[in-house]
C-alpha positions in Angstrom: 149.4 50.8 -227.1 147.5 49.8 -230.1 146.9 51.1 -233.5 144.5 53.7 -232.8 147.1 54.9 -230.2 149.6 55.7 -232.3 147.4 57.3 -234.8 146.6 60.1 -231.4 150.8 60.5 -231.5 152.1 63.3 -233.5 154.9 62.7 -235.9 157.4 63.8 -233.1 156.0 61.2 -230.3 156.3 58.7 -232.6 159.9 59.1 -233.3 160.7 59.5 -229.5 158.9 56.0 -229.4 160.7 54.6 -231.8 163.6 55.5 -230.4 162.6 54.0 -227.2 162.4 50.7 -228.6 164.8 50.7 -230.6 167.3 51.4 -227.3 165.1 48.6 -225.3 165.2 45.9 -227.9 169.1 45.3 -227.0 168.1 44.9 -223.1 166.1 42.3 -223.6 166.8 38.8 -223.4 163.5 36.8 -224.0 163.2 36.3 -228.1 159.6 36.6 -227.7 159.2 40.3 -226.6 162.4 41.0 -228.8 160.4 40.3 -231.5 157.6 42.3 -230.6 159.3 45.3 -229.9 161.0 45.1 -233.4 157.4 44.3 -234.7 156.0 47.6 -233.2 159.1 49.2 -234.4 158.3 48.6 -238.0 154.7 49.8 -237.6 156.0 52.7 -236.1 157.9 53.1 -239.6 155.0 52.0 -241.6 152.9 54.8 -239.8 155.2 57.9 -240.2 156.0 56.6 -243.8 152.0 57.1 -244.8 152.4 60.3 -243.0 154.8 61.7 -245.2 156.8 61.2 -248.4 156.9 57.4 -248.2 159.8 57.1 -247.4 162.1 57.3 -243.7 163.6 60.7 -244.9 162.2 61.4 -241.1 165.0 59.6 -239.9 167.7 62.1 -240.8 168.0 64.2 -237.8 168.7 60.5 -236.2 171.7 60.1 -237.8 173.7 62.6 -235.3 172.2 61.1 -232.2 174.2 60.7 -229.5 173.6 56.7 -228.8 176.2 55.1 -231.6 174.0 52.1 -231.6 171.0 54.0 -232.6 172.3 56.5 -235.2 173.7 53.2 -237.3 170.5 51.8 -237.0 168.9 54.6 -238.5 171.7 55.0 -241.4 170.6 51.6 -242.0 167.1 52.4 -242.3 167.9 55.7 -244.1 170.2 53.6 -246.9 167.1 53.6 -249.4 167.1 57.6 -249.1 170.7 58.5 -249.0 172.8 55.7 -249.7 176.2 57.9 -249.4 174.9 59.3 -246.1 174.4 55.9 -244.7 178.2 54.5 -245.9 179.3 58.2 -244.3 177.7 56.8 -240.5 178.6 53.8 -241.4 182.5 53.8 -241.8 183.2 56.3 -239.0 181.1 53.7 -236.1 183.3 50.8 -237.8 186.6 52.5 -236.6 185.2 51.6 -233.1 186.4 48.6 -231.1 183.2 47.9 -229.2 180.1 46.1 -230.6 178.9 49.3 -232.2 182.0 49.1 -234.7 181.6 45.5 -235.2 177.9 45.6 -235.8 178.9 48.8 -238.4 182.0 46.6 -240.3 179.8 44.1 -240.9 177.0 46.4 -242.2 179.6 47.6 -244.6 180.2 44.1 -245.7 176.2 43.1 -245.9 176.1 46.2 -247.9 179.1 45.5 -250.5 177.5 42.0 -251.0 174.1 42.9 -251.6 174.8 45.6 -254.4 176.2 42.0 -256.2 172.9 40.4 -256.3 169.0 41.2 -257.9 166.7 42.1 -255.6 164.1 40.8 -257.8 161.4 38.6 -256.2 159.8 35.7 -257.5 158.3 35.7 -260.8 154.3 35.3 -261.2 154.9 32.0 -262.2 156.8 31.0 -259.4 154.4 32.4 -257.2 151.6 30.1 -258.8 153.5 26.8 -258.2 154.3 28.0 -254.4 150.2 28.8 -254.4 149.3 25.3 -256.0 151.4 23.5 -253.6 150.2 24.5 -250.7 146.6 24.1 -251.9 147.6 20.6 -252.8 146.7 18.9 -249.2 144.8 21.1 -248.0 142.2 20.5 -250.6 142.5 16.5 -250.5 140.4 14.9 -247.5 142.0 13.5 -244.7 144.0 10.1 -245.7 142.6 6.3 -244.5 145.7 5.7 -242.4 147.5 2.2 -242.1 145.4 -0.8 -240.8 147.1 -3.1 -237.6 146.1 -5.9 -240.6 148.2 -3.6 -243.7 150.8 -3.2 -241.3 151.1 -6.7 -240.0 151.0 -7.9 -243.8 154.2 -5.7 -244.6 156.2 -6.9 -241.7 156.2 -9.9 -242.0 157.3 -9.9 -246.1 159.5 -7.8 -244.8 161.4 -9.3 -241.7 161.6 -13.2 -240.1 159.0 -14.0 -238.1 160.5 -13.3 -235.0 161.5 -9.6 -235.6 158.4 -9.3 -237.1 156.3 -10.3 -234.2 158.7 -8.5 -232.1 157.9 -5.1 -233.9 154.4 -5.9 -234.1 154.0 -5.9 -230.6 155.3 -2.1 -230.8 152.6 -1.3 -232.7 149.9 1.6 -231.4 146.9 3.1 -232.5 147.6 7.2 -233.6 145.3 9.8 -234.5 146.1 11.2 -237.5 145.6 15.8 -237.6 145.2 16.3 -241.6 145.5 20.3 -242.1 142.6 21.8 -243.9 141.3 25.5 -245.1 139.4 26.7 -242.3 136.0 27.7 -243.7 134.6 31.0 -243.0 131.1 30.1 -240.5 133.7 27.2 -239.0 132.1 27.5 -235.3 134.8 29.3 -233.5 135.0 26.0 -231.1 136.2 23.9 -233.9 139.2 21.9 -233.4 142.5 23.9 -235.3 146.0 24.8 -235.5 146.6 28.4 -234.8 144.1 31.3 -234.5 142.9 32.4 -231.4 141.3 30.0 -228.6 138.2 29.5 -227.3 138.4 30.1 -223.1 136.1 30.4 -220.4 135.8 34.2 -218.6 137.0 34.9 -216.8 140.5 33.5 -217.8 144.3 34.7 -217.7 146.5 34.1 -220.9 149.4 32.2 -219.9 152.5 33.9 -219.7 156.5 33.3 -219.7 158.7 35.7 -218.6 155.7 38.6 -218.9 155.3 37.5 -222.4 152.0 36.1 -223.1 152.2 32.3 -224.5 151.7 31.1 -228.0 148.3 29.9 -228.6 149.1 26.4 -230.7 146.2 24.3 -231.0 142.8 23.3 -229.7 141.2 19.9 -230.0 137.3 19.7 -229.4 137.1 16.0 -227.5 133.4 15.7 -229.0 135.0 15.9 -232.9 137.2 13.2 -232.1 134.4 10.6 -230.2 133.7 8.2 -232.7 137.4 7.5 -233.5 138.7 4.0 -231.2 142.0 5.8 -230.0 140.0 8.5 -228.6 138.4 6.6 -226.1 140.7 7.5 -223.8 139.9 11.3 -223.7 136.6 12.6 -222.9 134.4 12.8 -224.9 133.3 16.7 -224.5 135.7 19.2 -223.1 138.3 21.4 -225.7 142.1 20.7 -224.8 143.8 24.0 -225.3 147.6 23.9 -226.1 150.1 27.3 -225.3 154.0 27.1 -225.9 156.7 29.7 -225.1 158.0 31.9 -228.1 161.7 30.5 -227.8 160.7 27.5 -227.0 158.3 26.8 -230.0 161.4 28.9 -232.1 164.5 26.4 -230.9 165.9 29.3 -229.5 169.6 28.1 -227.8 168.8 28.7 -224.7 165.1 27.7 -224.5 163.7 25.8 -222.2 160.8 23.5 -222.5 157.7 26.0 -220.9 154.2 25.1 -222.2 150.8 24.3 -220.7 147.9 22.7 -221.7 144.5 23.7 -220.7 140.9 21.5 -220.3 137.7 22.8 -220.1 135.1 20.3 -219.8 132.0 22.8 -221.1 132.4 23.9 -224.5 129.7 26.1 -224.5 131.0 28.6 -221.5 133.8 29.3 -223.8 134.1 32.3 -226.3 137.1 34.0 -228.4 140.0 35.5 -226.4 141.0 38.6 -227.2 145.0 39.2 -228.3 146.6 39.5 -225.2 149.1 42.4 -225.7 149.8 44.6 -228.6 151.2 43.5 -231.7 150.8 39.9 -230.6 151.8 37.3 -233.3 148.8 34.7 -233.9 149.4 31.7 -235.6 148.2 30.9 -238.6 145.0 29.1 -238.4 143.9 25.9 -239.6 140.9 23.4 -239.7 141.7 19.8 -238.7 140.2 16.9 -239.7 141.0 13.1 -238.0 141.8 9.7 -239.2 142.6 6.3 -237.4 146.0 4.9 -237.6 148.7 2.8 -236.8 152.0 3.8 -235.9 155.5 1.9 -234.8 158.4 3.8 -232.7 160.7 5.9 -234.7 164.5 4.0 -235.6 166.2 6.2 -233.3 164.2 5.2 -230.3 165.6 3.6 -227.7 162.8 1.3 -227.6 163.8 0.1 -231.8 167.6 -0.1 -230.3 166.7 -2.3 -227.4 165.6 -4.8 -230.4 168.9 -5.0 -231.1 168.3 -5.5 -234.6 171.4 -6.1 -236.9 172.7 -3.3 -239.3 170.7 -5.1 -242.9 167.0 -5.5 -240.6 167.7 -1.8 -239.0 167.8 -0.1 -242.6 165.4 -2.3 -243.7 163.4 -0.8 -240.7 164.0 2.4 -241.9 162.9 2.0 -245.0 159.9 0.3 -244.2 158.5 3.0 -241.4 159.1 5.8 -243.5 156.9 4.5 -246.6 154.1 3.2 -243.8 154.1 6.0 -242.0 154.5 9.0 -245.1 151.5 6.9 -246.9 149.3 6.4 -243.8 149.2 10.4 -243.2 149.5 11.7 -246.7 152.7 13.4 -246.8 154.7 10.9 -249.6 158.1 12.1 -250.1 157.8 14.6 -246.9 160.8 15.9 -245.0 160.4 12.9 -242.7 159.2 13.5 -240.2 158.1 17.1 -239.4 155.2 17.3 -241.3 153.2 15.2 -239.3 150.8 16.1 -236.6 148.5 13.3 -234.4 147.6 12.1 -231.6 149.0 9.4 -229.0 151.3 6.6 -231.5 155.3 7.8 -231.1 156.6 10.4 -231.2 158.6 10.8 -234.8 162.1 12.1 -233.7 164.4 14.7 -235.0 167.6 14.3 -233.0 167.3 11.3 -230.7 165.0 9.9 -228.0 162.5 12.3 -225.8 164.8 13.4 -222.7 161.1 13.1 -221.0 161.0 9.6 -221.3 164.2 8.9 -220.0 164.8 6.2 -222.0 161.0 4.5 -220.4 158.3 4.5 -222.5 156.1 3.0 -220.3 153.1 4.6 -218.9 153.4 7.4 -220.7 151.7 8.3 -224.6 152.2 11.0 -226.9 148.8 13.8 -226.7 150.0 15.6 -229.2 152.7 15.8 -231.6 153.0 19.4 -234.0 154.3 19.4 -236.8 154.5 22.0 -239.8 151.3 23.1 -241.0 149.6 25.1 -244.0 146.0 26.0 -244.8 146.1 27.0 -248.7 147.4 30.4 -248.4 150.2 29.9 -245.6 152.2 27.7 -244.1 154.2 27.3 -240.4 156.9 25.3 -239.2 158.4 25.4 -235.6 162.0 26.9 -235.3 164.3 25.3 -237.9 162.4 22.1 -239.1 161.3 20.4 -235.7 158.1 19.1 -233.7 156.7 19.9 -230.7 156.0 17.3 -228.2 153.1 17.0 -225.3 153.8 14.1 -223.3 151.5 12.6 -220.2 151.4 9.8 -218.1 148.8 7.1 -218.9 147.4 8.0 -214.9 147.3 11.4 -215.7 144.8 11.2 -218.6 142.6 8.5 -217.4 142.2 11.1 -214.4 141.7 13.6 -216.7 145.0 15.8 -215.5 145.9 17.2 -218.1 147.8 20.3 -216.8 150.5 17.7 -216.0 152.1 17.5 -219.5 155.7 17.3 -220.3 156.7 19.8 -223.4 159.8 19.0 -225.6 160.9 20.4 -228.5 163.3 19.5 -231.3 164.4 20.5 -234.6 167.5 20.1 -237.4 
């Protein structure tokens, strides 16, 4: 049910839908639809508030319903109209024992703090800074990236000869993704973050749980042709990337479910329609590409089978993170999750990819996500992380690239 479907509803059919949902929402498990139910929910609101006064005065008869559950969420909701009302629902559900009365006692507390505190938002001025600092990359053109020479030259002022030819040899060529404002007649086959993808027809959405995919990212091969690293991905095609909600979220008891998609003839595809109602798009974002050289992150297995003292290991440290912040433009970043390539290593949160299994070989990094803006907003992945597409070396040069391993992590 769309928009124009609940306009059809009367006032009445929209508060038995509400109501619905609102007794749903605890039934489900998947974050993802959970989400979407609450964000139909609030349209619901936003729809029978334009109806009437503005307000959810609507809600009143609510507040005697027989579901306990229910009738404190609508005290809640009803607060900003009758704030005795609400602390009246509210204390007699907090004499329960059951979830109800805990969910109701802690209302009561939320309430008592909040009364403590402005509600005040952020001043005009503060509101310019947050705007200039996310126009700040955006508006600069993608970085030159680190040279095997620059990087070479560093180690070895850095390190003995041996360790320095040791790490050298770890060395690998990255793509760099630099986030840029997506202009308005950007052909809708461009590569980007976010949006909606191009896909042949006929094609199904991917799905997890009956909850359509994220769409994440699509990478036109023929942008990327002229760069050395790419030469090992065709040179035409789009590579579409899709990632569960709970998965992309950190959710506790996610699991790693994505899928990446090639289509080899760009110019059979075409805009996909939202999947389902009130689907949640990423923000979108033009990508532009930069050569590079990356080294394995310190907490890699492959940096601890160095076995590099404790003095050489911080100096390690050190040295990666300038190298690596200055070669993709994000100086003084929140190492490492806002950086997005392709192929290099992975930049780890927590510890090694499980994926890997503690082998690196054969395999290479497609694409690493990391937290995004494009001028006006921004997007990170569940608390602070990355999101990680790993294939095997075979797999790409055979152009299989429905065989990638997802991972997630985040602080």
């Amino acid at each position: 049910m769309g928009d124009d479907d609940l306009s059809s509803l009367s006032n009445s059919e929209l508060l038995e839908l509400w109501v619905r949902i609102e007794q749903e929402w605890p039934t489900v498990e998947h974050g993802g639809r959970k989400n979407r139910l609450a964000r139909r929910g609030r349209r619901i609101i936003e729809v029978l508030q334009a109806r009437t006064d503005g307000t959810t005065r609507f809600l009143q008869p609510l507040l005697a319903h027989p579901d306990a559950k229910l009738r404190l969420t609508a005290a809640a909701r009803y607060k900003s109209v009758d704030h005795a009302a609400y602390r009246t629902v509210a204390t007699e559900l907090a004499q329960r024992s059951d979830e109800v009365g805990h969910h109701a006692r802690a209302s009561l507390e939320w309430d008592a703090r909040s009364a403590q505190y402005s509600t005040s938002g952020p001043t005009p001025e503060q509101l310019q800074r947050l705007a200039e600092a996310a126009n700040l990359r955006v508006s600069r053109a993608p970085p030159s990236g680190l040279s095997r020479a620059a990087l070479e030259q560093r180690l070895r002022a850095e390190f003995s000869a041996e360790i320095a030819a040791r790490l050298l040899r770890l060395a690998r060529p990255a793509i760099g993704l630099w986030p840029q404002r997506l202009a308005p007649d950007a052909p809708a086959t461009a590569s980007r973050f976010g949006g909606l993808p191009c896909a042949p027809a006929p094609w199904l959405w991917p799905t997890c749980e009956g909850e359509p995919l994220f769409f994440l990212a699509q990478i036109n091969c023929r942008e990327l042709a002229q760069l050395p690293t790419a030469s090992r991905l065709p040179r035409d095609g789009m590579l579409a990337f899709f990632g569960d909600h709970d998965w992309v979220n950190g959710f506790p008891n996610f699991w790693p479910y994505a899928i990446v998609e090639y289509w080899s003839d760009i110019s059979a595809l075409r805009i996909a329609k939202t999947p389902i109602e009130d689907f949640e798009v990423m923000p979108s974002c033009a990508l532009g590409f930069f050569e590079t050289t990356d080294m394995p992150h310190p907490l890699s297995d492959t940096i601890a089978r160095l076995g590099l003292d404790e003095p050489a290991l911080d100096r390690y440290w050190d040295v990666r993170k300038e190298l690596v912040d200055a070669a993709h433009g994000v100086r003084n970043s929140r190492d490492p999750i806002d950086i997005s390539k392709m192929f290099g290593w992975p930049d780890l949160i927590q510890r090694d990819l499980e994926i890997l299994d503690g082998d690196e070989d054969g395999w290479s990094q497609l694409l690493q996500m990391g937290s995004y803006e494009n001028g006006a907003e921004s997007h990170s992945w569940g608390p602070g992380g990355n999101l990680y597409f790993m294939i095997r070396d075979a797999d790409i040069a055979a152009r299989r690239f429905a065989l990638c391993e997802a991972e997630m992590q985040c602080t």
